[in-house]
ZATORLO-709939 format. One record per residue: x, y, z of N, C-alpha, C in turn; residue number from 1. Coordinates in nm, 4 decimals. Example, Ala and Ser with C-alpha at 12.3 -4.5 7.8 and 13.67 -1.06 7.14 Angstrom:
<recs>
@n_X = 1.3190	n_Y = -0.5690	n_Z = 0.7800	ca_X = 1.2300	ca_Y = -0.4500	ca_Z = 0.7800	c_X = 1.3200	c_Y = -0.3300	c_Z = 0.7800	resi = 1
@n_X = 1.2850	n_Y = -0.2250	n_Z = 0.7080	ca_X = 1.3670	ca_Y = -0.1060	ca_Z = 0.7140	c_X = 1.2900	c_Y = 0.0030	c_Z = 0.7870	resi = 2
</recs>
This chain:
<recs>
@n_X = 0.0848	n_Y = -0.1175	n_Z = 0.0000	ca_X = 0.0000	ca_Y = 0.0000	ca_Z = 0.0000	c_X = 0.0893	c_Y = 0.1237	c_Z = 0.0000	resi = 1
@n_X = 0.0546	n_Y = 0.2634	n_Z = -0.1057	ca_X = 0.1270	ca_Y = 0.3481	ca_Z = -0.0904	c_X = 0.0420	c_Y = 0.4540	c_Z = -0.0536	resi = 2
@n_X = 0.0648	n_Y = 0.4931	n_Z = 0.0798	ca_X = -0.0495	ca_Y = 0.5761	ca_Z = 0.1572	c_X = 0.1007	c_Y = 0.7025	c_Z = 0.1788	resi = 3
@n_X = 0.0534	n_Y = 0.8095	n_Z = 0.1465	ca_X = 0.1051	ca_Y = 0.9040	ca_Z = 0.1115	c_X = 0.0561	c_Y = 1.0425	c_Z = 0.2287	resi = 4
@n_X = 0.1152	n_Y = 1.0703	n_Z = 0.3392	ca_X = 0.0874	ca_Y = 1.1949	ca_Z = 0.4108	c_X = 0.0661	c_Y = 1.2863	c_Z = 0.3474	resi = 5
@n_X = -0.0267	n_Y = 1.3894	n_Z = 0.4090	ca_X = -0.0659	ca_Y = 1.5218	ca_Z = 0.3651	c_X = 0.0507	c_Y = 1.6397	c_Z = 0.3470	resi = 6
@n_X = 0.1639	n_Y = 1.6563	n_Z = 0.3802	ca_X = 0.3037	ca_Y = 1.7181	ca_Z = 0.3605	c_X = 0.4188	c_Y = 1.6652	c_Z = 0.3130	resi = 7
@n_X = 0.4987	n_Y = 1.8143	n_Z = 0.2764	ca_X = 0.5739	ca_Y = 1.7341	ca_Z = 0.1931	c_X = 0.6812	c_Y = 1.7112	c_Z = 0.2816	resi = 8
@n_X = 0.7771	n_Y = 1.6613	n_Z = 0.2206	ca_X = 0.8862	ca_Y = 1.6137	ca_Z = 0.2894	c_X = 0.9697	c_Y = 1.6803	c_Z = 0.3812	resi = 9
@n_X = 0.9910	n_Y = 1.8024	n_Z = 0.4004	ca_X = 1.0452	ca_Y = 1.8546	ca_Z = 0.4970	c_X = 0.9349	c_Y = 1.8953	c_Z = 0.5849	resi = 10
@n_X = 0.8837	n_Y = 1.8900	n_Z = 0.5780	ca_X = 0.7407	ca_Y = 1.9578	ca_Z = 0.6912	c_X = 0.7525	c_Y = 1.8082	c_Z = 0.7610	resi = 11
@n_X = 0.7282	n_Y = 1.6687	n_Z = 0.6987	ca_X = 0.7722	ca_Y = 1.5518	ca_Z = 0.7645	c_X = 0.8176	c_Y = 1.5159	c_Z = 0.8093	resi = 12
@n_X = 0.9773	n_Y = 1.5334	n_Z = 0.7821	ca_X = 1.1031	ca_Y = 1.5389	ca_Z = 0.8054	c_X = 1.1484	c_Y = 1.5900	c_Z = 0.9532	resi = 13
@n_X = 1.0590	n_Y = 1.7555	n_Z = 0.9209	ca_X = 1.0783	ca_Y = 1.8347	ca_Z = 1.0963	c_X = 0.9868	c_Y = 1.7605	c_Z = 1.1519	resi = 14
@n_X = 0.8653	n_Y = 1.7427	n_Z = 1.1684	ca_X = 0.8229	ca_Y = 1.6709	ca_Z = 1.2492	c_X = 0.8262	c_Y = 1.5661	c_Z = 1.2923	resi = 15
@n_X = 0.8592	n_Y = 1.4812	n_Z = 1.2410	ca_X = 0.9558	ca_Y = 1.3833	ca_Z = 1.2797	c_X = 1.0492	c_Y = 1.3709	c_Z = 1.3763	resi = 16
@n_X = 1.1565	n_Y = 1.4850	n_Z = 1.3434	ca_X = 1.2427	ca_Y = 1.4804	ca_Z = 1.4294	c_X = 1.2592	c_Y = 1.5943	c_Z = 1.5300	resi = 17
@n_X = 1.1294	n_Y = 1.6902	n_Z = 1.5903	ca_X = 1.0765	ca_Y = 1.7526	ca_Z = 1.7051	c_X = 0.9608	c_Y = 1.6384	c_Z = 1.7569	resi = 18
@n_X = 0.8779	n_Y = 1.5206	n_Z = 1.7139	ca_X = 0.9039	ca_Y = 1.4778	ca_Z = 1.7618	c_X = 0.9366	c_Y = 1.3527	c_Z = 1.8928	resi = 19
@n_X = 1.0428	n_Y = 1.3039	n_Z = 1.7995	ca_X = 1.1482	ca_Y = 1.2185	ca_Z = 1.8787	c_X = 1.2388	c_Y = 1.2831	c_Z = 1.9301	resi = 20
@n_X = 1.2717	n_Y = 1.4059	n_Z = 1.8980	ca_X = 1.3183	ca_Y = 1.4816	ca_Z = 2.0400	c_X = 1.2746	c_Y = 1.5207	c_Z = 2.1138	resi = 21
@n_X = 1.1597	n_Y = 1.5186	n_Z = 2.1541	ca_X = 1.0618	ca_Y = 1.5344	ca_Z = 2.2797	c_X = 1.0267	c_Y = 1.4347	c_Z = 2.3312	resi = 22
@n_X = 1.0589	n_Y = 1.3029	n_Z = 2.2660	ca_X = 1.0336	ca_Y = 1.1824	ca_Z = 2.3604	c_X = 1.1567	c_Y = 1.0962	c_Z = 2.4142	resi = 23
@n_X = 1.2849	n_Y = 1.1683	n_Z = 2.3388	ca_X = 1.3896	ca_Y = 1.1288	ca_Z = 2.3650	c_X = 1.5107	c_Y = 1.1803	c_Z = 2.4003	resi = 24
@n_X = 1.6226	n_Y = 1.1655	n_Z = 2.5205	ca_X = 1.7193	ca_Y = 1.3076	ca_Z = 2.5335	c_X = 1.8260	c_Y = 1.2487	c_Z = 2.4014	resi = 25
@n_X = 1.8814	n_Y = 1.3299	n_Z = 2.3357	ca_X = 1.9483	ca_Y = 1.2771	ca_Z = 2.2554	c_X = 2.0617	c_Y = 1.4202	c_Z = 2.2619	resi = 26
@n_X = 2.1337	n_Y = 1.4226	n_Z = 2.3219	ca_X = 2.2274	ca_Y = 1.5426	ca_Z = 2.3267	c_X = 2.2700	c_Y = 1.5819	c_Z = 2.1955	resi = 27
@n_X = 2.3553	n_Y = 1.5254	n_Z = 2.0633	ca_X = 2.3609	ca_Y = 1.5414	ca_Z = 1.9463	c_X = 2.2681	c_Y = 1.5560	c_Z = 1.8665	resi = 28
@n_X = 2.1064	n_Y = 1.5391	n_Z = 1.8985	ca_X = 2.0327	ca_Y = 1.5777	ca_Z = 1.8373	c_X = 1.9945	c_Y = 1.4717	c_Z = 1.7601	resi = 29
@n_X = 1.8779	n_Y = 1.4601	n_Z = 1.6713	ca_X = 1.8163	ca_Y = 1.3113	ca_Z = 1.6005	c_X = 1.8362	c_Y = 1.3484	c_Z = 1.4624	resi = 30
@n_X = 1.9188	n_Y = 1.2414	n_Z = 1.4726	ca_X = 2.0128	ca_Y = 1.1750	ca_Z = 1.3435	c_X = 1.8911	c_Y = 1.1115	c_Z = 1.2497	resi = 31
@n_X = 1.9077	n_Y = 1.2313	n_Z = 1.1306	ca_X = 1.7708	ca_Y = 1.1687	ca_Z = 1.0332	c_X = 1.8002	c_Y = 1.0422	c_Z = 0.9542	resi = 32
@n_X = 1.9669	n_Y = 1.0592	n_Z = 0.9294	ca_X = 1.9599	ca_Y = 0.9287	ca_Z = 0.8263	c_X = 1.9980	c_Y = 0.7968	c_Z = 0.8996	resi = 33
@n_X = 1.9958	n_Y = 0.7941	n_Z = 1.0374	ca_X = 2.0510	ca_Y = 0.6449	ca_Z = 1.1128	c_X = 1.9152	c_Y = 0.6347	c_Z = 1.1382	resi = 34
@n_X = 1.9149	n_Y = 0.4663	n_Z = 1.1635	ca_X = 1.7823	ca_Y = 0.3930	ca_Z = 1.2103	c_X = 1.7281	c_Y = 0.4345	c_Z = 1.3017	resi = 35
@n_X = 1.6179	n_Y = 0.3959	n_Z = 1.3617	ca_X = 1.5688	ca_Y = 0.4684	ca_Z = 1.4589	c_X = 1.6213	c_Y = 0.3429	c_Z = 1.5972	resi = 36
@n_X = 1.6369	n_Y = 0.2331	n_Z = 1.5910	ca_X = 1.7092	ca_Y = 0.1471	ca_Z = 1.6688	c_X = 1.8403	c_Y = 0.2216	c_Z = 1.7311	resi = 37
@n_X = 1.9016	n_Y = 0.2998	n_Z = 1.5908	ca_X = 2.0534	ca_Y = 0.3204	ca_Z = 1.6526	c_X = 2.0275	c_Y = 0.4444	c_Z = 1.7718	resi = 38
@n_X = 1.9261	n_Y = 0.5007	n_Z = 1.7569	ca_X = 1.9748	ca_Y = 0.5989	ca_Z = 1.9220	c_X = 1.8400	c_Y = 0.5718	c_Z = 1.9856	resi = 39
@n_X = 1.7581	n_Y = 0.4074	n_Z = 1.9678	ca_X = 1.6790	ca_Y = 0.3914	ca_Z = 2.1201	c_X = 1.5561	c_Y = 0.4263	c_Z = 2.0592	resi = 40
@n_X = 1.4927	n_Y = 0.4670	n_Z = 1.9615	ca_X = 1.4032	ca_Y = 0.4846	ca_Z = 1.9555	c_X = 1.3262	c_Y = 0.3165	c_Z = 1.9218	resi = 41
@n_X = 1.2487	n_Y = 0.3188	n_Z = 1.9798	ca_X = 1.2027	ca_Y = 0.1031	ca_Z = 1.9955	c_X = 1.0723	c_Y = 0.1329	c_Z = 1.9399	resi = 42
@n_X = 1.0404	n_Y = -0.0454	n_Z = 1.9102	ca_X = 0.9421	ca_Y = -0.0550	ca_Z = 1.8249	c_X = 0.7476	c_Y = 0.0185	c_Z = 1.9392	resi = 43
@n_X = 0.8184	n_Y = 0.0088	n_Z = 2.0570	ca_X = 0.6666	ca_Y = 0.0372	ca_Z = 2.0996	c_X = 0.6715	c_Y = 0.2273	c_Z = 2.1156	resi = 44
@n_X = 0.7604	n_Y = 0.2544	n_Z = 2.0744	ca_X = 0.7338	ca_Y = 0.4460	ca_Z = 2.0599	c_X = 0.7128	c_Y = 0.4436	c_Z = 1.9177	resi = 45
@n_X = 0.7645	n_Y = 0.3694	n_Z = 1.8413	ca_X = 0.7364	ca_Y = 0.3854	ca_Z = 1.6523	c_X = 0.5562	c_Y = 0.3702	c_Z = 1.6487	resi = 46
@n_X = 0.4799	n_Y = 0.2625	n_Z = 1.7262	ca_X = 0.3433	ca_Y = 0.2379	ca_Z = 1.7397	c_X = 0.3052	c_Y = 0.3625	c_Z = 1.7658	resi = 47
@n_X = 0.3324	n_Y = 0.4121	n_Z = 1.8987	ca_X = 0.2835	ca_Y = 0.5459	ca_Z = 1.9492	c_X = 0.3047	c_Y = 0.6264	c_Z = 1.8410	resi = 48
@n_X = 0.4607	n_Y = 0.6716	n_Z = 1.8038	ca_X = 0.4162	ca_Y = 0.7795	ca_Z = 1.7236	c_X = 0.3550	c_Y = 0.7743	c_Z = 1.5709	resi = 49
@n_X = 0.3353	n_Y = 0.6102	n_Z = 1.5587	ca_X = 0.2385	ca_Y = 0.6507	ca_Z = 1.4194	c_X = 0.0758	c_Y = 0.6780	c_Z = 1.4876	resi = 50
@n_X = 0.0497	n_Y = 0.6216	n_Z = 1.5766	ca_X = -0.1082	ca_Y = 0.6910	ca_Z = 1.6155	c_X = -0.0829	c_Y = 0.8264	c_Z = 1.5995	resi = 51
@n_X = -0.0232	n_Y = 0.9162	n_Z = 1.6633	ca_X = 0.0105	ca_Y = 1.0726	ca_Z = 1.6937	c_X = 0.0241	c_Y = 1.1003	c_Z = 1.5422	resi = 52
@n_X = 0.0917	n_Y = 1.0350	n_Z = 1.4636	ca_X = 0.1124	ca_Y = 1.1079	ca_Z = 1.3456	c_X = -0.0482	c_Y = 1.1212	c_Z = 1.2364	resi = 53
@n_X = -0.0989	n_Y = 0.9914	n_Z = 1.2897	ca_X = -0.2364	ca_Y = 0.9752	ca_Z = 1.1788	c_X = -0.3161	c_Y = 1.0927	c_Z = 1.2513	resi = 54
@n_X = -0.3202	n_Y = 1.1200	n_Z = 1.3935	ca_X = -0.3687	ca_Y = 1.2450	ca_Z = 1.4564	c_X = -0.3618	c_Y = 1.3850	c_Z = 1.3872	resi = 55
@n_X = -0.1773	n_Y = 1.3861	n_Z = 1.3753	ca_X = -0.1829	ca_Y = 1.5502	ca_Z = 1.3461	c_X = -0.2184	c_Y = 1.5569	c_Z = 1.1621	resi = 56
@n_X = -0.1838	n_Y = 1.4415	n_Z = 1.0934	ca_X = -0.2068	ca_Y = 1.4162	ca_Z = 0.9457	c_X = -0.3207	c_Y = 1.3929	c_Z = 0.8921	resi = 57
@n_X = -0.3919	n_Y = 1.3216	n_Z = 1.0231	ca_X = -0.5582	ca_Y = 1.2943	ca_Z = 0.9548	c_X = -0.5472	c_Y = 1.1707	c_Z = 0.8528	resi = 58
@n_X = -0.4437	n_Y = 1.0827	n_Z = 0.8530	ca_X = -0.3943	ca_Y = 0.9916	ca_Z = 0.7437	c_X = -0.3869	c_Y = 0.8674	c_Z = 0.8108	resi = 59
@n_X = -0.4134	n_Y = 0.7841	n_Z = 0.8225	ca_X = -0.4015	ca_Y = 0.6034	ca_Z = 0.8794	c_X = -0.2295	c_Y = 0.6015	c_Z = 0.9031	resi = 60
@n_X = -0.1788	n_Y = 0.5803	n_Z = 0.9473	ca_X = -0.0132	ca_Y = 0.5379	ca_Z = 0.9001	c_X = -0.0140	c_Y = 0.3663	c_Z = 0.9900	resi = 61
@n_X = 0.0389	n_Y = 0.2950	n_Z = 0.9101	ca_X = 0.0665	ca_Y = 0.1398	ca_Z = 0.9414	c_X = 0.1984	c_Y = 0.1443	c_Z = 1.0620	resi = 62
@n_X = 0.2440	n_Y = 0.1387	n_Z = 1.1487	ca_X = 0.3571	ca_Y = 0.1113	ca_Z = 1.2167	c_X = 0.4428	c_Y = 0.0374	c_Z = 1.1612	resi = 63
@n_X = 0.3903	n_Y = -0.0850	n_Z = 1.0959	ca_X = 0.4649	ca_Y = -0.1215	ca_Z = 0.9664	c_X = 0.5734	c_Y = -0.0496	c_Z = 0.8721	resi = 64
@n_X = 0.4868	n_Y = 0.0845	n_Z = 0.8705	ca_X = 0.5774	ca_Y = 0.1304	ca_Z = 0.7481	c_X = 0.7136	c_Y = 0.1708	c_Z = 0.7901	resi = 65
@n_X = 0.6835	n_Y = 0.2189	n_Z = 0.9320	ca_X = 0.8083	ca_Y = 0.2964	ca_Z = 0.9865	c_X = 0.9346	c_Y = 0.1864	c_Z = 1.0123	resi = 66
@n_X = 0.8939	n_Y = 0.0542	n_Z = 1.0093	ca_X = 0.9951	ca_Y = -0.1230	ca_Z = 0.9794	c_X = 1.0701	c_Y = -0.0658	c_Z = 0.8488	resi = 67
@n_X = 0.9462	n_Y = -0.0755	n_Z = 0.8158	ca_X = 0.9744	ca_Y = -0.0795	ca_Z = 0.6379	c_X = 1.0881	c_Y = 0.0528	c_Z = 0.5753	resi = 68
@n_X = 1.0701	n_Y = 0.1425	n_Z = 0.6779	ca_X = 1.1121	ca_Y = 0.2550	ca_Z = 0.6306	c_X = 1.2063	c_Y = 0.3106	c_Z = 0.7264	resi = 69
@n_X = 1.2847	n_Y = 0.2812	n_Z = 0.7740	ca_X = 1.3296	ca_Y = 0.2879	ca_Z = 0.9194	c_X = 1.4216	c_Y = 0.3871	c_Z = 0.9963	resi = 70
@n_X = 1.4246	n_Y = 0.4742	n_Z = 0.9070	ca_X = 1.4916	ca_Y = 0.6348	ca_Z = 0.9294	c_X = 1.3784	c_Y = 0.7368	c_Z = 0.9131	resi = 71
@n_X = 1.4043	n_Y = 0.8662	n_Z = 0.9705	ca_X = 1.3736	ca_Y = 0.9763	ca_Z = 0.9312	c_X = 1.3322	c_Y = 0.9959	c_Z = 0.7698	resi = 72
@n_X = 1.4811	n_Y = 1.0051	n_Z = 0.7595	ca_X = 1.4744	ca_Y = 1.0199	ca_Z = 0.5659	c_X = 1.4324	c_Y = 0.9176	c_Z = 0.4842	resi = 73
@n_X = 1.4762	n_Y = 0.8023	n_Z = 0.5231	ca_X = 1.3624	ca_Y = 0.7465	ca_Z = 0.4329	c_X = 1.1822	c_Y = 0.7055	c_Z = 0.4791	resi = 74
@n_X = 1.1736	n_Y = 0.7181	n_Z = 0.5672	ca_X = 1.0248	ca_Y = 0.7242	ca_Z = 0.5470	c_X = 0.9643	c_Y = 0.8215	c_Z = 0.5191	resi = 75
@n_X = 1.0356	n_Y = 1.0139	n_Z = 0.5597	ca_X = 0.9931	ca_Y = 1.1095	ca_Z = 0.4682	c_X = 0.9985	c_Y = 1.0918	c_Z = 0.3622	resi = 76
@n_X = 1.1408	n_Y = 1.0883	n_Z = 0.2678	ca_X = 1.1060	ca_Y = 1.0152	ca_Z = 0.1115	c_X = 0.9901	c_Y = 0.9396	c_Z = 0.0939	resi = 77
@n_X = 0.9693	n_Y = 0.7909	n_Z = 0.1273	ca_X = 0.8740	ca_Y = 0.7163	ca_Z = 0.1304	c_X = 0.6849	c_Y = 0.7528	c_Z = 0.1329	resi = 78
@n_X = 0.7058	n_Y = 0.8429	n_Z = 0.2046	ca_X = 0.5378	ca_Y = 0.8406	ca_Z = 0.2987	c_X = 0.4937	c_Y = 1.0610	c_Z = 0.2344	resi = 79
@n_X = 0.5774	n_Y = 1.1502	n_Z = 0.2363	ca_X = 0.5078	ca_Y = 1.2656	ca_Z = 0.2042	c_X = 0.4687	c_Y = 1.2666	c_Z = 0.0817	resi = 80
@n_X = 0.4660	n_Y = 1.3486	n_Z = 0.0619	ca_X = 0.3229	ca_Y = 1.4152	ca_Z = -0.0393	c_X = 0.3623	c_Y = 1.4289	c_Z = -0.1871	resi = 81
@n_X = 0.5021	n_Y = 1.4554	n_Z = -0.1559	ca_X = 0.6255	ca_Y = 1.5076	ca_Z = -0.2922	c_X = 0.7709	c_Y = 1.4349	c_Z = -0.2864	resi = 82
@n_X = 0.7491	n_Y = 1.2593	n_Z = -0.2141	ca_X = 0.8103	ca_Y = 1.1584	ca_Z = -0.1844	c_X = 0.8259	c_Y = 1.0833	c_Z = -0.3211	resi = 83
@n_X = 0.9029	n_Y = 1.0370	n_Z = -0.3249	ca_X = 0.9444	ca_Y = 0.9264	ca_Z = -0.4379	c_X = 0.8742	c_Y = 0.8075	c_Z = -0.4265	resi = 84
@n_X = 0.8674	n_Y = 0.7304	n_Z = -0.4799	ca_X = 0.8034	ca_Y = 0.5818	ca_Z = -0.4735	c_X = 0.8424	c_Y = 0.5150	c_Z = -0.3410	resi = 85
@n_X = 0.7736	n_Y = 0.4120	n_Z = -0.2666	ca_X = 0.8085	ca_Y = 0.3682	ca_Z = -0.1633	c_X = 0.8656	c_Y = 0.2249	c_Z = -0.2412	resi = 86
@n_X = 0.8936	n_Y = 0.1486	n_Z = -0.3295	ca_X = 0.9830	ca_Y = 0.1088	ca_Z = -0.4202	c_X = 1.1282	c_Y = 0.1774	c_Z = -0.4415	resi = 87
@n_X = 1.1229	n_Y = 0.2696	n_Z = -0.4482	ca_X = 1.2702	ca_Y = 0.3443	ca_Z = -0.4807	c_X = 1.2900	c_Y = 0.4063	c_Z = -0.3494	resi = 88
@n_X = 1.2374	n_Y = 0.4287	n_Z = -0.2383	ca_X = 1.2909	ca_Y = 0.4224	ca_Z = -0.1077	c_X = 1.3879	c_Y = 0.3240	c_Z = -0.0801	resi = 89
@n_X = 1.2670	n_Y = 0.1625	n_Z = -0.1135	ca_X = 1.3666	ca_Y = 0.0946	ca_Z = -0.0653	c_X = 1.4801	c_Y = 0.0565	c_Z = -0.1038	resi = 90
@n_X = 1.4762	n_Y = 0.0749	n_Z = -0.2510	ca_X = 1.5763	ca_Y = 0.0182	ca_Z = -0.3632	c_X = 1.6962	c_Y = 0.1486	c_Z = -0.3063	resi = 91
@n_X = 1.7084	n_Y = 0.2515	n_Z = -0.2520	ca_X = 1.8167	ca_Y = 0.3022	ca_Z = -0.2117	c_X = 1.8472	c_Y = 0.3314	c_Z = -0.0868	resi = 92
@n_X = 1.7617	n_Y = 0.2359	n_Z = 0.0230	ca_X = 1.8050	ca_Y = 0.1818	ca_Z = 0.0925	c_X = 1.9143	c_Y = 0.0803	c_Z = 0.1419	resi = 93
@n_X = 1.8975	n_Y = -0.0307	n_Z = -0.0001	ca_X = 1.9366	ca_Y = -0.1300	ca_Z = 0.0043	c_X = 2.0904	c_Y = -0.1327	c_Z = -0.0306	resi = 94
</recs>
């Protein structure tokens, strides 16, 4: 399924990462292109913040996707409005 948020990619992007910096101390600040594993962010805050996100977006989001998509940047790529294919997310992921 390619379910596509209401913003584009940097509007995503910041919100995203204000935030997981409000749910997380991260002194260097949240690293958009590392996983969200690598500084602690776990699979039961990815649940939470896709509810919060279908909240402020008005959009379903799967918790799934954020697996699927598992950075900042690529699930902004992936999931906004003016995002590339979630196919070519992953393909330059890989």
């Amino acid at each position: 399924m390619d379910r596509r948020l209401p913003c584009d990619r940097e509007t995503l992007r910041s919100w995203m990462v204000n935030y997981i910096g409000g749910v997380l101390t991260l002194p260097d600040g949240v690293p958009t292109d590392q996983t969200f594993d690598t500084y602690g962010f776990d699979s039961v805050e990815a649940v939470v913040m896709a509810g919060v996100m279908e909240e402020e977006f008005g959009t379903q989001v799967d918790p799934v996707q954020l697996f699927e998509q598992p950075s900042i940047d690529a699930f902004s790529a992936a999931f906004s409005s003016d995002g590339g294919s979630v196919a070519a997310a992953t393909e330059t992921r890989a």
